[in-house]
C-alpha positions as CSV (number, residue, x, y, z in Angstrom):
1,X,223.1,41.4,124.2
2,X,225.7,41.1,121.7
3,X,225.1,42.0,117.9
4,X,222.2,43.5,116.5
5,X,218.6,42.9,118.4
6,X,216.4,40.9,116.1
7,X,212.9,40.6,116.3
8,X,209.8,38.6,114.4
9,X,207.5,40.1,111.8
10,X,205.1,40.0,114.4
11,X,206.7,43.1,116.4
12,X,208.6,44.8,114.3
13,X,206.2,47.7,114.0
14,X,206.5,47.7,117.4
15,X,210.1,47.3,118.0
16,X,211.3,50.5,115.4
17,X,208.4,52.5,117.2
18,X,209.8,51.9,120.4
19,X,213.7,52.8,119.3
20,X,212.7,55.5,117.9
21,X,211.0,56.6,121.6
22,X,213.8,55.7,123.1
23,X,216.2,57.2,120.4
24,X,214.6,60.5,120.9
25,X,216.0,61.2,116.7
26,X,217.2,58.1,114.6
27,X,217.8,58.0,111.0
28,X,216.6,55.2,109.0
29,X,219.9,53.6,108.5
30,X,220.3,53.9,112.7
31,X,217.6,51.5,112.7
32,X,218.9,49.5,110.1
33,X,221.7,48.8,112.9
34,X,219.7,48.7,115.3
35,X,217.2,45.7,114.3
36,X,219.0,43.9,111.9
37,X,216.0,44.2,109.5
38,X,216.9,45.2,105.8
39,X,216.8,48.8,104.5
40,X,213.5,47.7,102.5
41,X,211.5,46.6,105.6
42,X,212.7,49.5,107.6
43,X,211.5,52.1,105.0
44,X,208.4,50.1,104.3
45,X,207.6,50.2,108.3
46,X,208.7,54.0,108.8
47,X,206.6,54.7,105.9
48,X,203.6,53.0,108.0
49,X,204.0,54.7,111.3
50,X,204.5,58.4,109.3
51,X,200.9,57.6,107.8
52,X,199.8,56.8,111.0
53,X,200.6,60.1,112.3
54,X,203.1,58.4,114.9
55,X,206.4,59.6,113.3
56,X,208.0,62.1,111.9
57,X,210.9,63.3,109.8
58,X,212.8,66.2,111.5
59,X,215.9,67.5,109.7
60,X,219.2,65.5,108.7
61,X,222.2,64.3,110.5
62,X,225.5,65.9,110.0
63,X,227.4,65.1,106.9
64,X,230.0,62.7,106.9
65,X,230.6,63.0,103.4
66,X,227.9,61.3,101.8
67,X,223.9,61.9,101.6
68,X,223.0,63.9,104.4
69,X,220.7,60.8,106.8
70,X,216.6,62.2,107.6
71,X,216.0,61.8,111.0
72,X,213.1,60.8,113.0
73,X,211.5,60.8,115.9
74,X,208.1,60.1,117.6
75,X,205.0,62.3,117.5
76,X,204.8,62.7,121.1
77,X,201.2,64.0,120.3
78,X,199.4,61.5,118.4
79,X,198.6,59.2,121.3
80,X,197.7,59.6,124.5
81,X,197.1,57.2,128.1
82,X,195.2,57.5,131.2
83,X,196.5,56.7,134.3
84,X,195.2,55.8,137.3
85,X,197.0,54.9,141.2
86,X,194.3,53.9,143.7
87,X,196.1,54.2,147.2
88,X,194.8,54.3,150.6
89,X,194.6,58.0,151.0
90,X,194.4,59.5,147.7
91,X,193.3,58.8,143.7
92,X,195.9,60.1,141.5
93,X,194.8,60.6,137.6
94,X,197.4,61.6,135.0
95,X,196.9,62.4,131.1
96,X,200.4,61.1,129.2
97,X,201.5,61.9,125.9
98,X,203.0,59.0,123.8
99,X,206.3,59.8,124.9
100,X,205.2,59.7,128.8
101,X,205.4,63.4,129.2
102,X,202.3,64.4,131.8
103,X,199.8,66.8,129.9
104,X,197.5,66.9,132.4
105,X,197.3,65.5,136.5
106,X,194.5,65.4,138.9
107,X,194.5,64.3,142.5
108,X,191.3,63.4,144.4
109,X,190.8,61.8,148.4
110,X,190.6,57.9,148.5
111,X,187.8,55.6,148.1
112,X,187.4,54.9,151.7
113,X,184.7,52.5,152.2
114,X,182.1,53.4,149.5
115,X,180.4,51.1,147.6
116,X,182.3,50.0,144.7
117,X,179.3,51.3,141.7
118,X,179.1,54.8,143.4
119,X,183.6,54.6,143.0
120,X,183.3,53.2,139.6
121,X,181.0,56.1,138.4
122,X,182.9,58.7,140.6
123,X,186.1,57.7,138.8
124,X,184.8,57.6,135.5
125,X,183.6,61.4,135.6
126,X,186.7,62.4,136.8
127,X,188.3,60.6,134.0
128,X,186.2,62.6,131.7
129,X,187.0,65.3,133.7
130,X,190.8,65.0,133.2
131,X,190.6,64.3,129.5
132,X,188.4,67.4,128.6
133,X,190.6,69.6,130.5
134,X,193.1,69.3,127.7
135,X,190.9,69.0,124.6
136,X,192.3,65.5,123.5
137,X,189.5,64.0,121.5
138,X,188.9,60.3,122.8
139,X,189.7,58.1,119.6
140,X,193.3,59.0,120.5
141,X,193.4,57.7,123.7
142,X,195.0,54.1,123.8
143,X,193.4,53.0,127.2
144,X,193.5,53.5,131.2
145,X,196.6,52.1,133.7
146,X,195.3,51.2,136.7
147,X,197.7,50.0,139.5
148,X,197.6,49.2,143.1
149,X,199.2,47.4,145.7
150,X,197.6,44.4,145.2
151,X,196.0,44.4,141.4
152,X,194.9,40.8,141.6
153,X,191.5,42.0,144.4
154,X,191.0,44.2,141.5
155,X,190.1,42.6,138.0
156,X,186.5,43.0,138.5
157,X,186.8,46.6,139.3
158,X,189.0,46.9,136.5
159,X,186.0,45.2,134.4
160,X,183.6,47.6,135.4
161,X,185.8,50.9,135.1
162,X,186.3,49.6,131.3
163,X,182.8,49.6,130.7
164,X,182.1,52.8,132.5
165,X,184.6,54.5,130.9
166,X,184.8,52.8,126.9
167,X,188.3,52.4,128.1
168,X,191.1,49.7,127.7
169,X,192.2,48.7,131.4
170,X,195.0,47.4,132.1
171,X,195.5,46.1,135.5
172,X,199.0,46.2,137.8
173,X,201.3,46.8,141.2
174,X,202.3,50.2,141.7
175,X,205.6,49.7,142.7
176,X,206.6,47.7,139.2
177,X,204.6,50.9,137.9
178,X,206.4,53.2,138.9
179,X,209.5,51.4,137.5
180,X,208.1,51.7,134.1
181,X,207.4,55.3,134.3
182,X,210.7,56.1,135.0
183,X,212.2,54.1,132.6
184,X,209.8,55.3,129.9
185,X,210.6,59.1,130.6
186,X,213.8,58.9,130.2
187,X,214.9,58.7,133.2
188,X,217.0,55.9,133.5
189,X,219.3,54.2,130.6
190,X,218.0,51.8,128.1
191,X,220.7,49.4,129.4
192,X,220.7,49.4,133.1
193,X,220.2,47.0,135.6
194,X,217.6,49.5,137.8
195,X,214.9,49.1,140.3
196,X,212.8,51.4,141.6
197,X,212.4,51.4,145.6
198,X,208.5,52.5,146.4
199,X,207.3,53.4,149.3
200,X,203.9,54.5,149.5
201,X,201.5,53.0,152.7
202,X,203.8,50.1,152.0
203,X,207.3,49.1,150.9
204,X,207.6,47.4,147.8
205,X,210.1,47.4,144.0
206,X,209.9,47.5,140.7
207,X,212.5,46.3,138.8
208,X,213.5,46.5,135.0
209,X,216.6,44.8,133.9
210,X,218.3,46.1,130.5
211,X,215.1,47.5,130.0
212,X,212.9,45.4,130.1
213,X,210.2,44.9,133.4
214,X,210.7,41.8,135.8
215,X,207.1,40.5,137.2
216,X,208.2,37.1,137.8
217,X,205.1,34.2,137.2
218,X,202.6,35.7,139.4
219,X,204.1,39.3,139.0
220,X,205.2,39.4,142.8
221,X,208.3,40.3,142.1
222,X,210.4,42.8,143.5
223,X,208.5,42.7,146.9
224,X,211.4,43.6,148.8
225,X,209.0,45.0,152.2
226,X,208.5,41.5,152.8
227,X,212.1,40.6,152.8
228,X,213.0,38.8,156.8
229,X,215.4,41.7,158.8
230,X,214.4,39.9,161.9
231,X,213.3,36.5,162.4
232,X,211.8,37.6,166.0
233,X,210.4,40.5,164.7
234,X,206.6,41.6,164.7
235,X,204.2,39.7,162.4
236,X,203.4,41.6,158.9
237,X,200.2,41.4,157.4
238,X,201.5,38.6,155.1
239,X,201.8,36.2,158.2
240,X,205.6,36.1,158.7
241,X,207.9,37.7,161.2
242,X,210.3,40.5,160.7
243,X,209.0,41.7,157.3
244,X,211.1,45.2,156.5
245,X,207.5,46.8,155.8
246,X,206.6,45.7,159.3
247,X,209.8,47.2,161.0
248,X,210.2,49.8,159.2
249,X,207.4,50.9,156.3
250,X,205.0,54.0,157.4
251,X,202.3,52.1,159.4
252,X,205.3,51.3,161.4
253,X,206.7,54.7,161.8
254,X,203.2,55.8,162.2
255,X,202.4,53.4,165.0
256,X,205.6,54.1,166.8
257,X,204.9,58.1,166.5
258,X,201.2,57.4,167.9
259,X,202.3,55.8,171.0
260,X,204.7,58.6,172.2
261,X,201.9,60.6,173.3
262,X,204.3,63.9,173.5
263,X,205.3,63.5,169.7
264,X,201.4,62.1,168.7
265,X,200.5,65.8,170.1
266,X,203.5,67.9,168.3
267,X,202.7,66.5,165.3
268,X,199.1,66.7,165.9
269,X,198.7,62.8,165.0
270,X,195.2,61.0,165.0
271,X,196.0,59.6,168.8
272,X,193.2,57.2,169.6
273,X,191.5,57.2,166.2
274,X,190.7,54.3,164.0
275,X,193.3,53.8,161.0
276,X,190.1,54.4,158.8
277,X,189.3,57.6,159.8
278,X,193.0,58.5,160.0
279,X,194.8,56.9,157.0
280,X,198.7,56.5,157.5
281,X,199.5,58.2,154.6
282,X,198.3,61.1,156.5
283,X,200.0,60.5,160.0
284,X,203.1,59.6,157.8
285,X,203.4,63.1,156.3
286,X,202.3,64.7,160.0
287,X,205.6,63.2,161.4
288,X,207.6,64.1,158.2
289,X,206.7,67.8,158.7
290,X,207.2,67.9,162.1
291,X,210.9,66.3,161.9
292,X,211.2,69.5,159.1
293,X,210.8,72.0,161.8
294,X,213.2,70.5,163.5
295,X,211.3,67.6,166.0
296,X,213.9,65.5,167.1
297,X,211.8,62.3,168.1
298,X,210.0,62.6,164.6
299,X,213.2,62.7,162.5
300,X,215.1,59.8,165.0
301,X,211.7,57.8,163.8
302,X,212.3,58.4,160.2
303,X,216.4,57.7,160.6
304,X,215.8,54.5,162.1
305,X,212.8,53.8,159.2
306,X,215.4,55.0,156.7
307,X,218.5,52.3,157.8
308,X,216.1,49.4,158.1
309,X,215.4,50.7,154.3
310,X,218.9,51.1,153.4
311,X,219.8,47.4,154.8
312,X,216.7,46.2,152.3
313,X,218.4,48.4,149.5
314,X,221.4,47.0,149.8
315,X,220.1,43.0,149.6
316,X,218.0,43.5,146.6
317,X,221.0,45.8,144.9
318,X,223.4,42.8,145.8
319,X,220.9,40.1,144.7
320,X,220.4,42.0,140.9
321,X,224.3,43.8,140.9
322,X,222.0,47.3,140.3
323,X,223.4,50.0,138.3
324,X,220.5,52.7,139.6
325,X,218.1,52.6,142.2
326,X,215.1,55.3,142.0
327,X,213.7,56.4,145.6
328,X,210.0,56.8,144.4
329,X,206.3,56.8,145.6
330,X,204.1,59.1,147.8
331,X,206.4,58.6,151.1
332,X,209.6,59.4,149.5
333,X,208.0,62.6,147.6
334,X,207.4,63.4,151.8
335,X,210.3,61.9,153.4
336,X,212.7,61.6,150.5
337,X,215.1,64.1,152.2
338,X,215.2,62.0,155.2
339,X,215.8,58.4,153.3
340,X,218.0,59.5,150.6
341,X,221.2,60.8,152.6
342,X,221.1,57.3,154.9
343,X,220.6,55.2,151.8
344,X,223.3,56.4,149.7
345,X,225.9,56.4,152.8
346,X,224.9,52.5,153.2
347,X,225.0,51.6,149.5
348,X,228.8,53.7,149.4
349,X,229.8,51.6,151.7
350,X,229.0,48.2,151.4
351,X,227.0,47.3,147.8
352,X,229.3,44.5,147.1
353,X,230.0,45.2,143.7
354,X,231.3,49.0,144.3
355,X,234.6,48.2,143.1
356,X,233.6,47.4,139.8
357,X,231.1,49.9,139.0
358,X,228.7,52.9,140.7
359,X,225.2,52.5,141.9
360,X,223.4,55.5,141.4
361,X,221.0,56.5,144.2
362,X,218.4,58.7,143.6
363,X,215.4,60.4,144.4
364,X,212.6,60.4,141.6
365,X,211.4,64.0,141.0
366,X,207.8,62.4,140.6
367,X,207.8,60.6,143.3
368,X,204.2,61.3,144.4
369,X,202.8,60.4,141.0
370,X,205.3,58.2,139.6
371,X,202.7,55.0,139.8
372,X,200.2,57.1,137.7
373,X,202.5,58.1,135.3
374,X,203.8,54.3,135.2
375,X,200.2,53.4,134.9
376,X,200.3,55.5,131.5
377,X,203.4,53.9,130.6
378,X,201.9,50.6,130.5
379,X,199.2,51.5,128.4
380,X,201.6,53.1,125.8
381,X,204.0,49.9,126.1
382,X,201.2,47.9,125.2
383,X,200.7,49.4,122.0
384,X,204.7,50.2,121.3
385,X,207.1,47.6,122.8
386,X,207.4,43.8,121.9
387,X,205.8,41.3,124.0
388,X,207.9,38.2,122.7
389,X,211.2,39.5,124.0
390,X,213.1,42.6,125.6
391,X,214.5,44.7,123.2
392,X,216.9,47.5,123.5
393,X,219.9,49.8,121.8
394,X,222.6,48.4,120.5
395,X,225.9,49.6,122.7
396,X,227.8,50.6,119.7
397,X,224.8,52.7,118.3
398,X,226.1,56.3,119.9
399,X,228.7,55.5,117.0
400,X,226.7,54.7,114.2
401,X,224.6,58.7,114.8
402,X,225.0,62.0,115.8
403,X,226.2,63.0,119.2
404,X,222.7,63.1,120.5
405,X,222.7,59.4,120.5
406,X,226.0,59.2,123.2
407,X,223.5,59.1,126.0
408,X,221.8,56.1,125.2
409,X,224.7,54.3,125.3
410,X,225.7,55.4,128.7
């Protein structure tokens, strides 16, 4: 994007809010660049949001010879989110602030097979639960963030966990979640091309370019497990052949480890059990602990998991020319150590565009909670970032403000 960003009257309170999130401090006159909008609409809007509680001035800028600018930044505790991941083995529940920042984080077994009501009023107490543990009153809570892997079997769940708990819900994949979160933490630039690579009890990407979140029509994209690495391969649950997630995702590695009855025993796997009563998320971190003390069929498992991974890497960093790639999700907080080291040697080596710039691998340092927080995020985006169009800082803005502001530019 060249030139200042514009945006409608119909986001504009939206659009400063969000640059000043992202700004971290930004003076008035910053967001005069920034926008494009005149000085009177910028201090008319400011004006609105410090009434609101949801900004506030915090000192001045260095002089450069004239009036001393007022910075400002965002009230990380006005607002606040829920967030909610519902996986196959576990229920994880964070408390964000509105600047993503985790105040509070509870984890609780799966669902299993209980009867939707009796999970609906289970998770509504422990909503409670997580949002008394911090004192926030409830009128400052903006809504609940549930993702999954597959959000669509879940809009009347999502109905009925509104209405249980006098909650907002907003409904999506995990994977594009977890994305978000990052993003919205900080932890990627405003202007990258990034995706996040999940891997959870499946293999799947989220994917945000110049900050703004990719979902494609039906918001299937960035499902990179069921990318074809082998047109003879086993079939995958989606009904093709050679799916990554089928070669190489954890109920692979976990189906592999079960059959080699000497490594099923060393790791102390569930053998001839049902995947219900044993989940794979729970095999999967059985064979990740075992190839830590040093079991050499667990850890050839996870290698050969990890290059089947790092071949998928590489076609969806090709396909977007990525500038960072996150390794994130419950697997990777397991296995990360594992996946990180073969991933990075295969993107060194042959990400097509290395020549012209760096892809940045790394591992997310919430990577077992990562969808929750995203969850959050997307509750806070909701009521922060424009819908119409992506917005985002201006390159030449680290020269319009303090050193502070370099970063964003990066």
């Amino acid at each position: 994007m060249s030139g200042p960003a514009r945006v409608t009257h119909a986001s504009t309170r939206a659009a400063v809010l969000d640059l000043i999130r992202a700004a971290g401090m930004i003076s008035r006159v910053g967001l005069v660049n920034a926008t494009g909008l005149t000085g009177g609409t910028i201090s008319t809007v400011v004006r609105g949001l410090i009434d609101e509680g949801l900004v506030a001035e915090t000192g001045h800028a260095e002089s450069t010879g004239g009036k001393r600018r007022v910075m400002l930044q965002l009230n990380h505790f006005a607002r606040y989110a829920v967030g909610v991941h519902l996986d196959e083995a576990r229920i994880t529940y964070v408390l964000t602030n509105l600047g993503g920042a985790v105040v509070a984080r509870i984890s609780r077994a799966g669902c299993g097979a209980a009867e939707s009501s009796a999970v609906i009023a289970r998770m509504a107490r422990e909503v409670d639960a997580l949002i008394d543990s911090v004192g926030v009153e409830r009128d400052r809570v903006l809504g609940l963030g549930l993702v999954s892997a597959r959000p669509a079997e879940h809009h009347e769940f999502g109905q009925a966990l509104e209405r249980a708990t006098g909650l907002p819900v907003v409904l999506d994949n995990d994977a594009t979640a977890a994305a978000i979160g990052e993003h919205w933490s900080g932890g990627v630039g405003a202007t990258s091309t990034f995706a996040a690579l999940y891997l959870g009890t499946g293999v799947g990407a989220g994917v945000l370019l110049g900050g703004t979140t990719y979902r494609g029509p039906s918001g299937h994209a960035g499902e990179i497990g069921h990318a074809c690495l082998d047109l003879d391969g086993p079939e995958c649950w989606c009904g093709a052949r050679g799916c990554l997630e089928a070669l190489a995702g954890p109920a692979a590695v976990v189906a592999q480890a079960r059959a080699d009855r000497s490594l099923s025993r060393a790791a102390g796997l569930a053998g001839g059990r049902t995947r219900a009563a044993a989940p794979v998320a729970a095999d999967f971190a059985a064979i990740s602990r075992a190839a830590r003390r040093g079991n050499a069929r667990a850890l050839a498992l996870l290698e050969r998991s990890a290059r089947y991974l790092a071949v998928g890497a590489r076609t969806l960093a090709n396909v977007l020319d990525l500038e960072v790639l996150v390794l994130t999700g419950p697997s990777f907080a397991i296995a990360g150590s594992v996946y990180l080291p073969v991933l990075r040697a295969e993107l060194d080596s042959a990400f097509i565009a290395r020549d012209a710039h760096r892809l940045s691998v790394r591992l997310s340092p919430s990577a077992a909670s990562a969808s929750a927080i995203g969850a959050a995020a997307i509750v806070l985006q909701s009521e922060l970032v424009p819908r119409q169009k992506g917005l985002r800082l201006p390159d030449d803005l680290a020269a319009e403000e303090p050193p502070v502001f370099q970063q964003l530019a990066r």
